[in-house]
C-alpha positions in Angstrom: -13.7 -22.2 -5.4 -16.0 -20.2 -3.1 -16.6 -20.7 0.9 -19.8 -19.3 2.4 -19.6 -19.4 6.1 -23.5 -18.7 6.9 -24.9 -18.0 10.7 -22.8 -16.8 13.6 -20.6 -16.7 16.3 -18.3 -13.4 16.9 -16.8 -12.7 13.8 -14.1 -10.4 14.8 -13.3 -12.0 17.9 -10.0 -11.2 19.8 -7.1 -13.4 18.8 -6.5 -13.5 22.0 -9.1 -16.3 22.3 -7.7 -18.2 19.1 -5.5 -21.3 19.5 -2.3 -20.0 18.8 -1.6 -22.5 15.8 -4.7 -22.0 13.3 -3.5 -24.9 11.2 -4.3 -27.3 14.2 -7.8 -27.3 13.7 -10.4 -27.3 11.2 -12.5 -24.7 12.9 -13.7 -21.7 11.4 -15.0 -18.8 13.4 -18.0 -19.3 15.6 -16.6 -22.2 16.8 -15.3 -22.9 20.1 -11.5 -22.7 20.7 -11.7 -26.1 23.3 -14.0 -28.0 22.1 -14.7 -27.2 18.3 -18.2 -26.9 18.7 -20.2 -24.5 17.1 -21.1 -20.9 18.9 -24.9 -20.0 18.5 -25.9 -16.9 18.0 -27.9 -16.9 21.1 -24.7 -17.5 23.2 -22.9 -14.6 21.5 -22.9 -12.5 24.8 -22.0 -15.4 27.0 -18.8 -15.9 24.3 -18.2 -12.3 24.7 -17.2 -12.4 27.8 -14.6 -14.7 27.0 -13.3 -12.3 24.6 -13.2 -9.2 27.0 -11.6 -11.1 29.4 -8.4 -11.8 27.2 -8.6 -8.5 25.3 -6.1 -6.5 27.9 -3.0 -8.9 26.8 -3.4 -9.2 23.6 -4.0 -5.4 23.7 -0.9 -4.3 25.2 0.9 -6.7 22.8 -0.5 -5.1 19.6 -1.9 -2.0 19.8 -0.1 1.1 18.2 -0.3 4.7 19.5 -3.2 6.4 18.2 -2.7 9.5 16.1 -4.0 11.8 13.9 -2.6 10.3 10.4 -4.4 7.9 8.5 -5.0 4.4 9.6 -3.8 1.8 6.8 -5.6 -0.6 5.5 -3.1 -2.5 4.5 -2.3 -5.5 6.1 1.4 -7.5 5.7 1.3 -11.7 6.7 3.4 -14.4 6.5 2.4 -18.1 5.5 3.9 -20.5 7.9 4.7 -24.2 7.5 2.1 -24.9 9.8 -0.9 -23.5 8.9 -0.3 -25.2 5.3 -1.7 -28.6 4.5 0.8 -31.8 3.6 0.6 -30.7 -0.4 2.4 -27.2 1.2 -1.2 -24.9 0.8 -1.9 -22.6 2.7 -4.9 -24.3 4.3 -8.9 -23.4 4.6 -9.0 -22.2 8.3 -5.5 -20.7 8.5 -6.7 -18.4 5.2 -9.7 -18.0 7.4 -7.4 -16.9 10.1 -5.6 -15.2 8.7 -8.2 -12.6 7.2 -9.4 -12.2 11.1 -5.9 -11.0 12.1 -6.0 -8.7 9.1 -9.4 -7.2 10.4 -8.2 -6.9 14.3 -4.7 -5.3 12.8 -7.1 -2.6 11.3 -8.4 -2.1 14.5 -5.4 -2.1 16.7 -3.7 0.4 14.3 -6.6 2.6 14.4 -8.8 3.5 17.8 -7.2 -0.1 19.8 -8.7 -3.0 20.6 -10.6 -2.3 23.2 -12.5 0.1 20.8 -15.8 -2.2 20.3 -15.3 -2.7 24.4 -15.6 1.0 24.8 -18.8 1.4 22.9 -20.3 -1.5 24.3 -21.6 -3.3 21.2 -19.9 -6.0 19.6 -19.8 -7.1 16.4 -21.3 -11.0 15.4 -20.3 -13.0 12.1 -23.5 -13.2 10.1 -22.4 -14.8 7.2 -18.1 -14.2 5.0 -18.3 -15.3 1.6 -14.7 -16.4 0.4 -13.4 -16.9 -3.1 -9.9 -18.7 -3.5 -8.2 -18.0 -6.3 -4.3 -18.9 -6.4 -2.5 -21.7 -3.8 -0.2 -19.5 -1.4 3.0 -21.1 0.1 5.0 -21.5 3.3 7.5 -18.3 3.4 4.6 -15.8 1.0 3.9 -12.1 2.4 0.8 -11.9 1.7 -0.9 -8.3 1.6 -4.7 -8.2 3.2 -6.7 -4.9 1.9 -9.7 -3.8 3.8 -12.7 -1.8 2.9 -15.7 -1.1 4.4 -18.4 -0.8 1.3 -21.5 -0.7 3.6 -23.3 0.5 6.6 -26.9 -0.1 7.6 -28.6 0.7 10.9 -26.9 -2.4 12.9 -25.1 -4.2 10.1 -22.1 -3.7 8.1 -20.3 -5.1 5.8 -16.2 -5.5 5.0 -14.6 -6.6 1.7 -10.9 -8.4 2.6 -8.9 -9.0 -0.5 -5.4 -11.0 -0.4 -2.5 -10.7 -2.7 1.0 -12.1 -2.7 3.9 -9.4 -2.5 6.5 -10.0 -5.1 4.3 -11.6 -7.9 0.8 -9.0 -6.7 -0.9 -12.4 -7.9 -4.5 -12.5 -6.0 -4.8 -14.7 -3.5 -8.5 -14.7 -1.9 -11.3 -12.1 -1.4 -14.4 -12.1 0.7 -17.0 -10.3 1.6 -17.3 -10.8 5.5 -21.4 -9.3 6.9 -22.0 -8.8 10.6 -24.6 -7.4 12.8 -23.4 -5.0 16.1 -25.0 -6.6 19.2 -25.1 -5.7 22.5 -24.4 -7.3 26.0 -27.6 -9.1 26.0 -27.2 -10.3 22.6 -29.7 -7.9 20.7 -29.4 -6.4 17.7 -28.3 -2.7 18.3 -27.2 0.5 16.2 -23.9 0.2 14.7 -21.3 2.8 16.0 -21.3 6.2 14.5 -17.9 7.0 14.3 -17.2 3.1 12.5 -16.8 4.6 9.2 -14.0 6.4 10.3 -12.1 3.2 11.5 -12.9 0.5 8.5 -13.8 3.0 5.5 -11.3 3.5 2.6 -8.9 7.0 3.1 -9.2 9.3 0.3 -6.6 8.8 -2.1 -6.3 12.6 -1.7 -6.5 15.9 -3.2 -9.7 15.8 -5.8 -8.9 11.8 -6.0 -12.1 9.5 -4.7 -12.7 5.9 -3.9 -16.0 4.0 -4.7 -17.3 0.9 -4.8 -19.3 0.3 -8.1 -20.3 -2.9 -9.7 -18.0 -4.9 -7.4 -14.8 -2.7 -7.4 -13.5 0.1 -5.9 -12.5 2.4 -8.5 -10.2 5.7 -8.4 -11.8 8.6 -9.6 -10.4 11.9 -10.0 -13.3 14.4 -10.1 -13.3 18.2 -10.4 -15.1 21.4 -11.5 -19.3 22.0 -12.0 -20.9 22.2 -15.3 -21.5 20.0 -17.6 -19.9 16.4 -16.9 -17.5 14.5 -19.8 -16.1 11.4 -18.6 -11.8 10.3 -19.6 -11.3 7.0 -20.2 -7.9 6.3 -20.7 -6.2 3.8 -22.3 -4.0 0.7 -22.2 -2.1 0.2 -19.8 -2.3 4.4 -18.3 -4.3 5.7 -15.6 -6.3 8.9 -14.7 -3.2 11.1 -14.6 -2.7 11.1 -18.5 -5.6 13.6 -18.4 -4.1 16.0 -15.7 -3.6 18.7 -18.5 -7.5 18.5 -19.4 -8.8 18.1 -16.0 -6.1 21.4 -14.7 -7.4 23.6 -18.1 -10.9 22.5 -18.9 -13.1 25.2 -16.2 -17.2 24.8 -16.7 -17.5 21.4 -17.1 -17.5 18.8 -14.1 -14.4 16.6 -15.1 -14.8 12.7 -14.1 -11.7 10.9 -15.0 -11.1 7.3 -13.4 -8.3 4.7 -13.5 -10.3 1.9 -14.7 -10.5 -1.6 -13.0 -6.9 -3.6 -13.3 -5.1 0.0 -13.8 -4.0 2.7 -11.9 -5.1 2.9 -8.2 -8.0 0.4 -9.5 -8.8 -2.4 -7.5 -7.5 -5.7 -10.4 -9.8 -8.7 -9.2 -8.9 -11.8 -10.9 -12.6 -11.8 -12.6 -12.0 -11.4 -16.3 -11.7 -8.1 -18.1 -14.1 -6.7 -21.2 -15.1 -4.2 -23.0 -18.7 -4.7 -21.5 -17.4 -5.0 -18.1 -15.9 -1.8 -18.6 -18.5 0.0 -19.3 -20.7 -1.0 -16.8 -18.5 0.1 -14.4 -18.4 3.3 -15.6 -22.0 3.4 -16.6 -22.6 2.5 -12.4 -19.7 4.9 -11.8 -21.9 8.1 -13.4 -25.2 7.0 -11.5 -23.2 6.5 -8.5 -22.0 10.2 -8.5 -25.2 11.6 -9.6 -24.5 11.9 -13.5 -27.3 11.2 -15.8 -25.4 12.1 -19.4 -21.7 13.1 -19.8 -19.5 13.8 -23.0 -17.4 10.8 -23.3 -13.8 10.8 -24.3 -11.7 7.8 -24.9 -8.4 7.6 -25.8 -7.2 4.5 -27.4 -8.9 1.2 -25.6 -10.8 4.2 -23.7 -12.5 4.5 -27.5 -13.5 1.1 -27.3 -14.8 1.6 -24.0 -16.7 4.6 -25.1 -18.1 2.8 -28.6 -19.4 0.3 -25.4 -21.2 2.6 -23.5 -22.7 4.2 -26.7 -24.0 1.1 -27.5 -25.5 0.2 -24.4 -26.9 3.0 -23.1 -27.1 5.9 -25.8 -29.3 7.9 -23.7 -26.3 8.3 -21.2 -23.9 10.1 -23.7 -24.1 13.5 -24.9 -21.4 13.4 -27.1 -18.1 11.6 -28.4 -14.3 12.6 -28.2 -12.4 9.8 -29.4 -8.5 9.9 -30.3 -5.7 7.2 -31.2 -9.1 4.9 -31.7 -11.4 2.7 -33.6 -14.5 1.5 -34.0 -13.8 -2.5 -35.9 -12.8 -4.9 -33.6 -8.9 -5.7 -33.8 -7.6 -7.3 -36.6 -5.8 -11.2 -36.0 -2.3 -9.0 -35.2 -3.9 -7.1 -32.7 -5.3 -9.8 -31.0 -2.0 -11.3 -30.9 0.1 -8.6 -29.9 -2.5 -8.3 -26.9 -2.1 -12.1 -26.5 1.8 -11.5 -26.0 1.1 -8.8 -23.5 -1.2 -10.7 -21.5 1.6 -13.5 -21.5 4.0 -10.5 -20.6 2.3 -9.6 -18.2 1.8 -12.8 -16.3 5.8 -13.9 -16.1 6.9 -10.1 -15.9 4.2 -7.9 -14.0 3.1 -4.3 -14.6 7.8 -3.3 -14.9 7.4 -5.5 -17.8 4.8 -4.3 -19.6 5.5 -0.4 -18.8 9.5 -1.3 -19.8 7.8 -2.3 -23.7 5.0 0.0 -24.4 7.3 3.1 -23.9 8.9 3.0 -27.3 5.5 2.4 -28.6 4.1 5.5 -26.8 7.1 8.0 -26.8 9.1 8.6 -29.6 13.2 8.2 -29.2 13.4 12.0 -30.0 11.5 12.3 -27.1 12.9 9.8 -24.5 16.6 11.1 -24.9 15.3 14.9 -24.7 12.8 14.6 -21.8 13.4 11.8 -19.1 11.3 13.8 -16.4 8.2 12.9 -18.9 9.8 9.0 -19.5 9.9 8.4 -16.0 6.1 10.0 -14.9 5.0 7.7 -18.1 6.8 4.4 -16.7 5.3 5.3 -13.4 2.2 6.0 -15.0 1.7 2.0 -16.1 3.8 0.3 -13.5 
């Protein structure tokens, strides 16, 4: 089920100016905390003042020491009795609620509160698009990931997405637009330096994060030359290629952890072998690469076959290992059937726990534990 909250109000208004019980009320933001009624966008100024006015409490209540490490994006909440509805839901406003907190939380951890204050614009809700997609229950942690994946001149635009800690089962996403006003209510310039509160920190090292085709993907990208693409396997990651991307120099080496794997995003949006390869097909345009070598190991083949078949111009050559090019027989279909069901009642322990006998030998596990345990890590 999908929400589309369209128009405005101040979308990242201070909680401050929230009734402190979301679940009491089906309001959603824009909407005024004492009456209900909606906030037009002409009045956002006039509502702003309301919001500067109880900043400075809420402000001393929340906001953490600033500092020179990374701000996390990461966002812990709990589900209370009463923001759920009588079936024992988490409800439609206190979700909605919930992902403002998560966005303010950012914010506090970051430059403070008072940080939109400072550069006198503020920013107005002009339209969240929300996607439910599994119930949450009184006493859930749920984790709230942020991402900034645009900028324009006086918009921008976060992506929110919600899992449940213990079971990582996806909760909600949304994609949340709004435009930077200023005191008068005008459109005006968003601020410079907001990229370095909301965007995504570098994973690290040669390690990058981009938004492609709807997910952020972890790429690991090194070296100038020509460019050949890794495309792991099930269920690895990037680093089973650190060997190739340390040894081979003169060639730019792209190797990503593709989407449900690695540091991945995993939306709950159905996985295929086309899907895969249009994410890395957007992946290459989106760093700049017109044709690359492509080299697939095991379901990275059948990635690779993909690509070739959609876009042959793209691909300069073919490295394929552990792979095939027929579609899998009814026992391989059923042995990916089990994992699937694997996966779902055991999580990514489970699965790593039964593919290592399939991947390393015994000889190997009882002579080299160092290599068992970055492999288990590797898919869990």
């Amino acid at each position: 089920m999908a929400l589309m909250v369209c128009g405005s109000g101040v979308g990242m208004e201070c909680p401050g100016t929230r009734q402190s019980n979301p679940a009491s009320t089906d309001r959603l933001p824009g909407t005024c905390a004492a009456s209900g009624a909606p906030i037009p966008f002409s009045d956002t100024a006039r509502f702003r003042l309301a919001f500067a006015g109880a900043e400075p409490a809420f402000q001393r209540a929340v906001r953490l020491p600033v500092s020179g490490a990374p701000v996390s994006h990461d966002v812990d909440l709990k589900v209370y009795p009463d923001q759920c509805d009588s079936y024992g839901h988490l409800n439609q406003a206190a979700l909605v609620s919930l992902l403002e907190r998560a966005r303010w939380e950012v914010v506090a951890r970051g430059p403070g509160m008072d940080y939109f204050g400072r550069q006198r614009v503020w920013p107005a809700l002009r339209k969240s698009t929300i996607e439910y997609h599994a119930q949450a229950y009184p006493g859930d942690v749920l984790r709230c990931t942020l991402s900034l994946v645009y900028i324009g001149r006086t918009s921008f635009v976060l992506r929110q997405a919600m899992r449940r800690l213990g079971d990582d089962a996806l909760i909600a996403t949304a994609e949340v637009v709004f435009v930077c006003i200023d005191a008068s209510g005008a459109p005006t310039p968003v601020p410079e330096d907001l990229n370095q509160v909301f965007a995504d920190r570098s994973p690290g090292g040669t390690l990058r994060r981009l938004s492609v085709n709807g997910v952020n993907l972890v790429v690991d990208v090194r070296g100038r030359g020509p460019a050949i693409l890794f495309i792991h396997g099930y269920p690895l990651s990037h680093t089973v290629w650190e060997p190739q991307l340390a040894g081979l120099e003169g060639w730019t080496r792209i190797a990503p952890d593709l989407r449900g794997m690695g540091q991945s995003d995993a939306p709950d949006l159905g996985y295929s072998m086309a899907t895969y390869a249009e994410d890395l097909l957007a992946l290459l345009s989106a760093l700049g690469v017109e044709r690359a070598v492509l080299c697939g190991l095991s379901m990275g083949g059948y990635v690779a076959f993909e690509i070739l078949r959609r876009a042959p111009e793209r691909v300069r050559g073919l490295v394929l290992m552990d792979t095939r090019a027929e579609a899998d027989t009814p026992e391989g279909r059923r042995a990916r059937e089990t994992a699937m069901a694997l996966a779902r009642d055991g999580g990514s322990v489970a699965i790593a726990e039964s593919m290592l006998p399939k991947i390393l030998s015994p000889t190997v596990q009882a002579e080299n534990p160092s290599l068992v345990e970055r492999v288990r890590q590797m898919m869990a």
